[in-house]
C-alpha positions as a printed Julia matrix, in Angstrom:
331×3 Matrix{Float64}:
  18.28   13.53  -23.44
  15.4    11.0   -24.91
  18.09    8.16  -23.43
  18.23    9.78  -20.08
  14.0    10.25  -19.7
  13.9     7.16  -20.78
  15.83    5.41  -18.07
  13.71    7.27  -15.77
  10.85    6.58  -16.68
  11.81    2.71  -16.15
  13.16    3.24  -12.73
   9.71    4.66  -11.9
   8.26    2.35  -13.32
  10.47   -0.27  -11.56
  10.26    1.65   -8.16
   6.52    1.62   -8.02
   6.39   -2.28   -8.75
   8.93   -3.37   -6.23
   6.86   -1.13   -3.95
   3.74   -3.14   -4.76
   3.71   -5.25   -7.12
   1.64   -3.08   -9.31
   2.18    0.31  -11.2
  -0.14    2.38  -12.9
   1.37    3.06  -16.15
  -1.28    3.77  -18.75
   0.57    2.48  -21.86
  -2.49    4.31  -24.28
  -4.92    6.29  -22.57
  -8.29    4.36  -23.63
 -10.57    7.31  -23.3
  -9.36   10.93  -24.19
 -12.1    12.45  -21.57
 -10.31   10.08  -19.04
  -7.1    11.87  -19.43
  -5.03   13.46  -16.78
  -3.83   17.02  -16.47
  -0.76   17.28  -15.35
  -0.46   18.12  -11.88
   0.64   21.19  -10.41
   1.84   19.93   -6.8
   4.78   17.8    -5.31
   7.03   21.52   -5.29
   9.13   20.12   -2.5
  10.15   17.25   -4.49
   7.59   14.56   -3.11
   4.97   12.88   -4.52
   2.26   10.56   -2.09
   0.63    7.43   -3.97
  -2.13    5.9    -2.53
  -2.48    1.91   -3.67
  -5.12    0.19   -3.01
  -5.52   -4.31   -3.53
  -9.75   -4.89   -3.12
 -10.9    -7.99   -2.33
 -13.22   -8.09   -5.64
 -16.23   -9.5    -4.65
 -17.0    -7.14   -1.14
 -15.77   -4.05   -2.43
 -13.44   -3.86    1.16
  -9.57   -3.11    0.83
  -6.97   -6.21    2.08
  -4.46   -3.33    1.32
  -4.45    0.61    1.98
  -0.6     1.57    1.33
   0.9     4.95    1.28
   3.8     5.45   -1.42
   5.81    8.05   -0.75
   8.64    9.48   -3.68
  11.57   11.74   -2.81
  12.69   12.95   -6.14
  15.67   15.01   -4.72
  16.81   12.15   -2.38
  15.49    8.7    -4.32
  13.97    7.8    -0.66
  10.94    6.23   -0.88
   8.47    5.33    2.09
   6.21    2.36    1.82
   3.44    2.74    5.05
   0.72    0.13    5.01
  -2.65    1.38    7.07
  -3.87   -1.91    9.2
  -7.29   -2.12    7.57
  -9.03   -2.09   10.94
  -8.19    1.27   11.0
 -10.92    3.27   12.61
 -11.48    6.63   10.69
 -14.74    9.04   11.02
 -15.34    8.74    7.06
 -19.13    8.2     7.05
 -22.44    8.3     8.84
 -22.93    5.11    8.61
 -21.9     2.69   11.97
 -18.85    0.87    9.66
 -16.03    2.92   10.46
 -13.42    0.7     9.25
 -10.75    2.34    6.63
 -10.98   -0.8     4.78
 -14.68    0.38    3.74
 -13.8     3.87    2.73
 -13.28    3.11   -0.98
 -17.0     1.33   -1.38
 -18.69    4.65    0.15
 -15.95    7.61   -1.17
 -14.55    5.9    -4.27
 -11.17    5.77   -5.02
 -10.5     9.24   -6.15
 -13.04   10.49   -3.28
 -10.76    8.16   -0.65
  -7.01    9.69   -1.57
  -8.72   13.18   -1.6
 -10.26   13.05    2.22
  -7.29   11.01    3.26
  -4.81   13.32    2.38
  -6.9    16.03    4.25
  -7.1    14.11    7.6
  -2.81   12.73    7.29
  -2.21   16.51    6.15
  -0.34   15.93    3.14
  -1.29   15.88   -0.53
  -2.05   12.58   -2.11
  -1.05   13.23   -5.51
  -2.17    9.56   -7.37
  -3.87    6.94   -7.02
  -4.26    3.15   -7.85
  -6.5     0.85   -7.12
  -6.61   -3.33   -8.26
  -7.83   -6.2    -7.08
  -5.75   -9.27   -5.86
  -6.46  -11.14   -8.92
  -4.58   -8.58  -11.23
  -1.52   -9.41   -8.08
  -1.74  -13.39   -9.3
  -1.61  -12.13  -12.81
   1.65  -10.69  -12.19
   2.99  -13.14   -9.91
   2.36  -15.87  -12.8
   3.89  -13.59  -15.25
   7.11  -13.46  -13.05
   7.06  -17.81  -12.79
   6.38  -17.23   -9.31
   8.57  -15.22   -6.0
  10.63  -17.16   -3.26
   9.81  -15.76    0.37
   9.74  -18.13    3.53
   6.29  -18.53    4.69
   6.71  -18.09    8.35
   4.05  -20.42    9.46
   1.81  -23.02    8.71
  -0.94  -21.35    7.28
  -4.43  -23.1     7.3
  -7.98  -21.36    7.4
 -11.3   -22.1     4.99
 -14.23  -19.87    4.54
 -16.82  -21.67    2.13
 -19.14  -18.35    2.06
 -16.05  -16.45    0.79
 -14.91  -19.0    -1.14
 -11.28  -18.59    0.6
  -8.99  -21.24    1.12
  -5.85  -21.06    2.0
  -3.55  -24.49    3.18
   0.26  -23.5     3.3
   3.44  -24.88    4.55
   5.7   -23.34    6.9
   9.43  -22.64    4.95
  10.86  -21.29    2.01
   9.01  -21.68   -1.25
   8.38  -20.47   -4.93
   4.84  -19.15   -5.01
   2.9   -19.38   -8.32
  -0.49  -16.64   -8.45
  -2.83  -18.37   -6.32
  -0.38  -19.41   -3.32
   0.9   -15.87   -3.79
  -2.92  -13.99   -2.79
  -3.69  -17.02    0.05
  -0.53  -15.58    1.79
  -1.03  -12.15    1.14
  -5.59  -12.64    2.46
  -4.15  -15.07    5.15
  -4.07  -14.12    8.99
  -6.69  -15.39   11.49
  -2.96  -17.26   12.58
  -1.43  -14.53   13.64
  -1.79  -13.6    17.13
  -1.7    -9.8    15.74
  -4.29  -10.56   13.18
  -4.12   -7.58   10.52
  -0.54   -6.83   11.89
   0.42   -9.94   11.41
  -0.94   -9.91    7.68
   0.49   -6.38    7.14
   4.36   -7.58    8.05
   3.65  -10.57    5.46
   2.73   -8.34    2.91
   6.35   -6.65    3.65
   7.84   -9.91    2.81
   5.83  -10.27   -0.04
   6.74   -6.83   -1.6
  10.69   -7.66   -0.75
  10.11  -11.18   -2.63
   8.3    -9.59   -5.49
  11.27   -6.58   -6.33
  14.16   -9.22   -6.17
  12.36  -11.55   -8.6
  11.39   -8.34  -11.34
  15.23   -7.33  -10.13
  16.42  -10.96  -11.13
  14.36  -11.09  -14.75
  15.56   -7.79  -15.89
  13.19   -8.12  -19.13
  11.81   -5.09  -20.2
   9.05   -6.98  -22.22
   8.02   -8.54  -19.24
   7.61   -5.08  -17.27
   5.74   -3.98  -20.47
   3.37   -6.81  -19.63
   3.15   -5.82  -16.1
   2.18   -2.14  -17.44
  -0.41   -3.55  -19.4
  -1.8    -5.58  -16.88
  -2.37   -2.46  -15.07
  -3.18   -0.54  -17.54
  -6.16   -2.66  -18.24
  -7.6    -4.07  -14.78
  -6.95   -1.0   -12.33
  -8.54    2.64  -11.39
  -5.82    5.34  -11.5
  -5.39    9.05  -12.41
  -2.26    8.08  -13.57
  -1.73    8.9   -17.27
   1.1     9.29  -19.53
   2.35   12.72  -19.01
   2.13   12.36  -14.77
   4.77    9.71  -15.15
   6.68   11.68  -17.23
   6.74   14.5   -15.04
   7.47   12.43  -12.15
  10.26   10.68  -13.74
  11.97   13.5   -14.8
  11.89   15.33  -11.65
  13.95   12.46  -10.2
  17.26   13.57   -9.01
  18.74   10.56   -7.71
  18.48    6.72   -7.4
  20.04    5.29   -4.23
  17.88    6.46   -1.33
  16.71    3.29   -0.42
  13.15    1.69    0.39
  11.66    2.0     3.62
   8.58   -0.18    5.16
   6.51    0.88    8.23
   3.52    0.18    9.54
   1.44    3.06   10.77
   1.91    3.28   14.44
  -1.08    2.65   16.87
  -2.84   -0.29   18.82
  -5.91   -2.57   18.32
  -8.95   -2.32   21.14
 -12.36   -3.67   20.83
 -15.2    -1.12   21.24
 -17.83   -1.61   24.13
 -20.35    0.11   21.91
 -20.43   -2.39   18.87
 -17.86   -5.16   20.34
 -16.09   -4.72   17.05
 -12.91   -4.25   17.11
 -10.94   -1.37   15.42
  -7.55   -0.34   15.17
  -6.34    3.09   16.71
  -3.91    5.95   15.48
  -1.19    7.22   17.61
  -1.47   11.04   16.68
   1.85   11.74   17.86
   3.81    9.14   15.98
   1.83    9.72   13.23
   2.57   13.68   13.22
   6.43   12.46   12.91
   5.68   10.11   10.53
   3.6    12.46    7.68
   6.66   15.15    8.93
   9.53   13.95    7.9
   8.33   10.85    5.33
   5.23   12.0     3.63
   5.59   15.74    2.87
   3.16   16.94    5.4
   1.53   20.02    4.55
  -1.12   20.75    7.33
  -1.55   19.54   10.8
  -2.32   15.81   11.2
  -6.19   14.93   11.68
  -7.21   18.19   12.35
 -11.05   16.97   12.4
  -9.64   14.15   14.98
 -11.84   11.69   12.35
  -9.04    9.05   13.73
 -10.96    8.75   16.82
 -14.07    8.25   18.49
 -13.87   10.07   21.72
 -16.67    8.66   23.19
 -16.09    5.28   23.3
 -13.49    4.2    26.05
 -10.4     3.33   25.32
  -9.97    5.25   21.74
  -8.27    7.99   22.6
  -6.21    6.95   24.84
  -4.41    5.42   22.49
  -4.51    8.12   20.29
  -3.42   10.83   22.32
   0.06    8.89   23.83
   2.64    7.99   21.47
   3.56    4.62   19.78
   6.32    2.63   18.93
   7.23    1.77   15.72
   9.93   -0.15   13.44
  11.52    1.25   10.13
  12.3    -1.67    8.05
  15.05   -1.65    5.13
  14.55   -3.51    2.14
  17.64   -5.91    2.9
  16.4    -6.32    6.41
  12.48   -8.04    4.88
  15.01  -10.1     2.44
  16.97  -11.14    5.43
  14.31  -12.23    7.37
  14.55   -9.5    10.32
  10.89   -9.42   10.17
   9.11  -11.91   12.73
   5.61  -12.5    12.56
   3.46  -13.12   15.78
């Protein structure tokens, strides 16, 4: 029985990292006031991650993912939130998603998201790129094809990024300039969402290829040390042993919608499709409520936002094997 929890527990372990790159596995819970209860949700079956990569110095999110676990079918769902994303979380005039962590906090973010995607949003993790080019080191680098040239400097930032089109071992540093980069791409924070795709796919067949469980112990620790989660000990053991089966396969999406740039503010902001989104929470993310019932994914009073919202978008599934095979093209 010990044998069989503990095989689990590393292909939870493993799941979550080839989802992001990152899991929050507390190896030794530092403070015992900081400890998590464990949870009483996730009856059907499904637990909802939130994970979170900050940019460090702004406090603003590169990466909003939802993480979704089927323990009875071993699906999971991997749908990254364009950062852009406009969403009615403040008073304030910056209504970008990508701000919601510096004004809610972390804990404060998963809690009023899952209220407006109307689903529960068991855990949370949070880390900052730089933790990512820990990891990537730790690995000796992932191979992905960079699908463009990919120049851009921002002195104030301190951001540089100068890489070549084609396939190529990253090492830590070339690994976060392609995963920040995308004033290229003619979809901007599309553009940069469908690289992190690739970058995900590269990262699971190079932890898939090393097959060192010291090295995921690293990874752990890593995590364990640099991120904010309410992940402890006993949620991952609960988790893991609710897990029925193995072979349900990873799925990638982007959530549906379209860009437009506001009249009010000439900023421009990224817009929910409610109806593709309804489908979406439905039959992915557990849903448990309506979707936005406070409509906080749009402003109605500025043209163009809800039209958008209110008519459904298209959208692509992608497969693990399809990101490794290259069926995802970057405009």
């Amino acid at each position: 029985m010990k044998d069989n929890i503990l095989v689990k527990l590393m292909l939870l372990a493993f799941v979550l990292l080839v989802i992001v790159g990152v899991i929050a596995y507390i190896s030794s819970i530092k403070n015992e006031e900081d400890a998590t209860a464990l949870k009483v949700g996730a009856e059907d079956g499904i637990y909802n991650f939130l994970i979170l990569g900050e940019d460090g110095a702004a406090g603003l999110c590169d990466l909003t993912m939802l993480v979704s676990l089927n323990c009875a079918s071993g699906e999971v769902n991997i749908m990254q939130i364009p950062r852009d994303t406009y969403w009615n979380y403040t008073n304030a005039d910056y209504k970008k998603i990508n701000g919601a962590p510096r004004v809610l906090g972390v804990s404060g973010f998963a809690s009023s998201l899952g209220e407006s995607l109307g689903i529960e949003i068991e855990y949370y993790l949070s880390l900052t790129l730089i933790t990512v080019k820990d990891m990537v080191n730790a690995l000796g680098g992932v191979t992905l094809t960079v699908p463009q040239n990919m120049d851009y400097d921002d002195a104030e930032q301190g951001l540089h990024i100068h890489l070549s089109a084609g396939e190529q071992t990253l090492d830590g540093e070339a690994a976060m300039q392609f995963l920040r980069y995308r004033s290229g791409y003619v979809t901007a924070d599309l553009g940069r969402a469908d690289a992190q795709k690739i970058f995900m796919a590269a990262f699971a067949k190079r932890l898939g290829e090393k097959k060192d469980p010291l090295l995921l112990y690293k990874l752990l620790k890593m995590v364990s040390q640099n991120g904010k989660t309410n992940i402890g000990e006993r949620d991952l053991l609960r988790v893991a042993t609710s897990i029925k089966r193995t072979d349900g396969g990873a799925y990638y999406l982007t959530a549906p919608g379209e860009a437009v740039q506001s009249e009010r503010s000439g900023a421009w902001y990224y817009i929910l499709s409610r109806d593709s989104m309804m489908d979406i929470v439905s039959e992915r993310f557990g849903a448990k409520t309506d979707f936005d019932p406070e409509e906080k994914f749009v402003d109605k009073a500025v043209k163009g936002f809800y039209d958008i919202y209110k008519k459904r978008c298209e959208y692509r599934i992608y497969t693990a094997d399809e990101i490794e095979n290259n069926f995802v093209h970057i405009n």
